[in-house]
N, C-alpha and C positions, 0 to 999 in steps of 0.2 A: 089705298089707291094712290098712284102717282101724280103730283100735277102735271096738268094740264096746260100748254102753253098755247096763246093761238099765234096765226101766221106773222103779221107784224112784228111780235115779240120774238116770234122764232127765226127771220131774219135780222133782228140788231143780235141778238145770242150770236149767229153763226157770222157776223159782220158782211152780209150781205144787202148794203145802202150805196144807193148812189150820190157820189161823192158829191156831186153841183148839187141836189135838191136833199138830199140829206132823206129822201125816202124811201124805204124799203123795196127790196129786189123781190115781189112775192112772186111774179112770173119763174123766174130761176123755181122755186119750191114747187111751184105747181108743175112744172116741166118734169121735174128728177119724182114727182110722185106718178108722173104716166109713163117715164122707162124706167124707175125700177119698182121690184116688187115690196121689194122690202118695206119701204115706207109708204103706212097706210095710216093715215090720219084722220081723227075721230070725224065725224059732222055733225057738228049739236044748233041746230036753226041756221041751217046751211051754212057754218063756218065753220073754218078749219083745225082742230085743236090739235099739236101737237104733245106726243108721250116725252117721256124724258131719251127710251128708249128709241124714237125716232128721229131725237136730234141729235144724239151722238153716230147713232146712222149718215145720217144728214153732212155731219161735219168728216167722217170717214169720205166720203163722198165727192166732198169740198177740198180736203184734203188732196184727193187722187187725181180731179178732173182739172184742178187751178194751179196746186203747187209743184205737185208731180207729173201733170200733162200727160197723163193717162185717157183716153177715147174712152166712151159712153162706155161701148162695146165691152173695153177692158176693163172698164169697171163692173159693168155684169158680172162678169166671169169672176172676177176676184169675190164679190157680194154672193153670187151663186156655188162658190167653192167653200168646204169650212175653212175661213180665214188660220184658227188656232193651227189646223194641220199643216195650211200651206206654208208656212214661215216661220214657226214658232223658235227657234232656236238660232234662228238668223240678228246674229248683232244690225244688218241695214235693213230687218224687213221693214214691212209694210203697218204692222202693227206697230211695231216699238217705236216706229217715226211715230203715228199715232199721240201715241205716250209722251213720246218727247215733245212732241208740238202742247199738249196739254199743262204738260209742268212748266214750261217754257211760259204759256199766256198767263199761269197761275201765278207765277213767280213775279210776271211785270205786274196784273192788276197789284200785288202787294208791296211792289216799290211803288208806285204809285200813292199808294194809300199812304205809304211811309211818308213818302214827299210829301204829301200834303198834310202830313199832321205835323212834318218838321216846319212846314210854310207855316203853317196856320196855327198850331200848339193845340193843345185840348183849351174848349174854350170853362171860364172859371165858371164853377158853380157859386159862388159864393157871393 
């Protein structure tokens, strides 16, 4: 079985916080779970758990509606088409950006990481 992420957690994952309070955007998740079908999130004592499968949904999503300024609308349709057939061979589609935005965020959390162990050194054991 997959973990289980709940709402909170699954808006810092997708970096949707507001910037002054530094508190989670859950309205945004609970908004894109009543226009799209796709993501349907567990309810375990009336909260929200998200699959893993939900939140790369989710960030497909976030992708199309914020970076690429795509309407609700056209994001249905793309969500509601099989994605692999519509583009799949396309070097600018809509998937591979996807991918690229992914390796892209992977890439910074691990300079990051780098930076801070060249800051900081491994601390001694000894």
């Amino acid at each position: 079985m997959s973990k289980l992420i709940n709402i909170s957690n699954a808006c810092k994952k997708l970096n949707l916080i507001d910037s002054k309070t530094n508190k989670p955007l859950n309205h945004i998740l609970r908004y894109w779970e009543k226009e799209f079908s796709q993501v349907r999130p567990k309810q375990i004592n009336k909260r929200r758990y998200y699959s893993t499968k939900d939140i790369e949904i989710l960030k497909f999503i976030k992708i199309l509606t914020r970076i690429n300024k795509i309407s609700i609308e056209g994001v249905k349709n793309i969500l509601n088409n099989d994605i692999k057939k519509l583009d799949g061979n396309d070097y600018h589609s809509l998937r591979n950006n996807l991918l690229k935005l992914k390796i892209k965020n992977k890439s910074e959390t691990l300079l990051n990481k780098i930076k801070k162990l060249k800051t900081y050194g491994k601390k001694n054991s000894s």
